[in-house]
SERO-4910 file (N, C-alpha, C, O; in steps of 0.05 Angstrom, whole numbers):
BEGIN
 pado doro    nc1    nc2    nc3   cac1   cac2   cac3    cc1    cc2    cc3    oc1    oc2    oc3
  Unk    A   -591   -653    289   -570   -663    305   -576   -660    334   -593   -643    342
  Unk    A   -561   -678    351   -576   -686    375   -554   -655    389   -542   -640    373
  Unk    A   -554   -651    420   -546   -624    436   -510   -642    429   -493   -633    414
  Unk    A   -509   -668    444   -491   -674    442   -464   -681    414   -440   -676    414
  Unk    A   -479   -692    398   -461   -682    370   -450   -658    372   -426   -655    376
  Unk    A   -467   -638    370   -450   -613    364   -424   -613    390   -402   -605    383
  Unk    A   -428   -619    415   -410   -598    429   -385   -625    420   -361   -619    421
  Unk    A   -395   -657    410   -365   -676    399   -354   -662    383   -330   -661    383
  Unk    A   -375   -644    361   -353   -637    334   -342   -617    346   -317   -619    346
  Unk    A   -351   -594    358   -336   -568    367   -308   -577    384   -288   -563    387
  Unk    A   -311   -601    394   -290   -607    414   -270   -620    398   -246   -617    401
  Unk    A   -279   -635    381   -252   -645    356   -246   -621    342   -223   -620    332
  Unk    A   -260   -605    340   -246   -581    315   -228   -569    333   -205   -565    325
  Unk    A   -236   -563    359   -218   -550    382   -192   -565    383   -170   -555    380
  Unk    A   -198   -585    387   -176   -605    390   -159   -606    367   -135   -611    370
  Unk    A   -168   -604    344   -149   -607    318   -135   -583    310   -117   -582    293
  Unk    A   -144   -565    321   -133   -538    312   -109   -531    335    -88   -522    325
  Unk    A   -110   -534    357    -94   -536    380    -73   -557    370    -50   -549    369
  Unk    A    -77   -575    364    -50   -600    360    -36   -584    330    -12   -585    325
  Unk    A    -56   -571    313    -41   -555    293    -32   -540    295    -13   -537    280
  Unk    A    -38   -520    317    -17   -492    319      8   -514    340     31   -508    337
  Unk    A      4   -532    355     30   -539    367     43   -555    357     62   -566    369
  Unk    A     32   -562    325     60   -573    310     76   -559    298    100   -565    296
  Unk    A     62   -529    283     79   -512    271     93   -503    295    117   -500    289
  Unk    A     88   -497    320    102   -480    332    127   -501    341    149   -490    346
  Unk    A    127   -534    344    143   -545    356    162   -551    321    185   -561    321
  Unk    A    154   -546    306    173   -545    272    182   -519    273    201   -515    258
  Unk    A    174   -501    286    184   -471    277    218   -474    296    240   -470    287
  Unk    A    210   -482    327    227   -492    344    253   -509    333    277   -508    341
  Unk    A    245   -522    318    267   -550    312    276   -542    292    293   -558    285
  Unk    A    274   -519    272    281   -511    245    301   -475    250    319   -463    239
  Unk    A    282   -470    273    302   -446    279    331   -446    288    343   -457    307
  Unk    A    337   -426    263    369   -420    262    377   -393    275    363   -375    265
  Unk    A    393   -385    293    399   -367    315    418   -349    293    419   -326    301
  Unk    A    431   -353    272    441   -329    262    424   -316    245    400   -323    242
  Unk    A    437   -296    235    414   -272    226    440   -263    200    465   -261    204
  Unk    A    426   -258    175    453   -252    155    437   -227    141    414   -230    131
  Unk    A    448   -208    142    441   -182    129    455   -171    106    474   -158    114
  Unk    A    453   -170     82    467   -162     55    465   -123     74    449   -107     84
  Unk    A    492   -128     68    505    -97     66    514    -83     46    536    -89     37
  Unk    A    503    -62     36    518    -56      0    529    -34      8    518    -22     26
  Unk    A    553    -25     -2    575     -7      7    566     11    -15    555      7    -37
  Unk    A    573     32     -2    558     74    -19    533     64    -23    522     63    -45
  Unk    A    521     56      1    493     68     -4    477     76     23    474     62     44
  Unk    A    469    101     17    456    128     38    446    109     65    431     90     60
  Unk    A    451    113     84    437    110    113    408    119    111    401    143    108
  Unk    A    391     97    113    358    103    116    352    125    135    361    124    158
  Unk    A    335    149    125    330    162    143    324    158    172    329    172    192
  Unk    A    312    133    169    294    126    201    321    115    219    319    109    243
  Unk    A    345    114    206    361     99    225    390    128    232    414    125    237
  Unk    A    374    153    230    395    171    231    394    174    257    376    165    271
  Unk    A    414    187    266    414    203    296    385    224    295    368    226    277
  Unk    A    387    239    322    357    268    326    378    288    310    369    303    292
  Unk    A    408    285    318    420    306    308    423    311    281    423    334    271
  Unk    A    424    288    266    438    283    233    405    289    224    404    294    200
  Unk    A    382    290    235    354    298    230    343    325    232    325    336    221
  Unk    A    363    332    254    351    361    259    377    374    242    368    397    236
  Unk    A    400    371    232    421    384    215    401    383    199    383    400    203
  Unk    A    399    367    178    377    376    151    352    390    159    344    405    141
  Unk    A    343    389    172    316    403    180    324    435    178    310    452    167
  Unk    A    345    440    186    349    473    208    361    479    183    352    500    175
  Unk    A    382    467    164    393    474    131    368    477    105    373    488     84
  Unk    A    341    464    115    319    466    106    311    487    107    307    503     88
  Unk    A    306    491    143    298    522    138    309    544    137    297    565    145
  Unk    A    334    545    128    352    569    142    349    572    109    348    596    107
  Unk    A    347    562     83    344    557     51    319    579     48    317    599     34
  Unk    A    298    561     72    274    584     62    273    608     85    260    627     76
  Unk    A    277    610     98    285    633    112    305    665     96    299    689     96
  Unk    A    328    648     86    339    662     61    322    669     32    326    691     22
  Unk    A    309    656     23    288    668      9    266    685     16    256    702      1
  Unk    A    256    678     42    235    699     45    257    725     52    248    746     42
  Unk    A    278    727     63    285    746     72    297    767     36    301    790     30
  Unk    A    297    749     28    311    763     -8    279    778    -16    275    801    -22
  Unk    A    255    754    -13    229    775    -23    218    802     -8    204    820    -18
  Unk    A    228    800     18    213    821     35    239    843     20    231    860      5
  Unk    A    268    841     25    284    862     12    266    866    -12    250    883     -5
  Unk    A    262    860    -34    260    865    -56    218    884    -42    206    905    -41
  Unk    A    216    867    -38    179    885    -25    195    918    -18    191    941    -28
  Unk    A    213    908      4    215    938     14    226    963      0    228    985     11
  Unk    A    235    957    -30    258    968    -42    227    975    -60    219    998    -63
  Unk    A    215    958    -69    186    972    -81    168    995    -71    157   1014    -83
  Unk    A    167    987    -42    153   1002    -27    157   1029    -30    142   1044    -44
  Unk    A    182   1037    -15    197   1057    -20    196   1066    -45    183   1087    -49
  Unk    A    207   1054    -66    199   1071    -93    172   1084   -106    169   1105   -118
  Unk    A    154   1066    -99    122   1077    -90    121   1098    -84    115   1116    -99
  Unk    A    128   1100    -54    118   1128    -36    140   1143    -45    137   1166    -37
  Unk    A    161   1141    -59    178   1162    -65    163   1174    -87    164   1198    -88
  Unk    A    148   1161   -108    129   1171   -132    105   1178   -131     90   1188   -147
  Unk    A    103   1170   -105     71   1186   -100     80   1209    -81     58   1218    -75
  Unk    A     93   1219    -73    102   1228    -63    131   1251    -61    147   1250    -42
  Unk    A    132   1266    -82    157   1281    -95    170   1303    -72    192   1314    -72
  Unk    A    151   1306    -55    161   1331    -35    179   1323     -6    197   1334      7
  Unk    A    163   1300     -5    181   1279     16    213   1281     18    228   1284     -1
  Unk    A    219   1279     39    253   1275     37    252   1256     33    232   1242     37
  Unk    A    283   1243     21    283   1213      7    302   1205     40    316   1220     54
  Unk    A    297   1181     43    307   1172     68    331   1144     56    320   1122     51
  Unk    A    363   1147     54    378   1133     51    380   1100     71    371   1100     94
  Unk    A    386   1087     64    388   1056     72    416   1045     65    422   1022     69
***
């Protein structure tokens, strides 16, 4: 093929692809409808991503305050071991009330 062929075909493909994106875009134009209709279903949960920081950080801080209360129940129960330990290794010790 001669220099000139190619840059005719590159310039019709150019050309045909350009008149194609500006027909969809001038059909997208003439077909677009300006309302917007959203199905709403009643009792059902608010998507996380559309909560408040606050209604995000409420479950977060009830999250950890759940495990905060558990570690604080295992360290009681550790320290109530502890103590009984060194009270049995240990018989001469004064026993120290809590």
């Amino acid at each position: 093929m001669a220099q000139g062929t190619i840059h005719a075909i590159s310039a019709g493909k150019a050309f045909l692809a350009t008149a194609l994106l500006a027909a969809g875009y001038l059909a997208g134009q003439c077909t677009h409808d300006a309302t917007v209709q959203a199905e709403v279903r009643p009792g059902q949960p608010e998507p996380a991503h559309f909560r408040s920081g606050a209604q995000r950080s409420e479950l977060l801080l009830k999250d950890i305050s759940a495990t905060l209360e558990k570690i604080d129940a295992r360290l009681e129960r550790m320290e109530k071991l502890a103590t009984q330990f060194s009270l049995k290794s240990d018989p001469q010790s004064p026993r120290e009330t809590h």
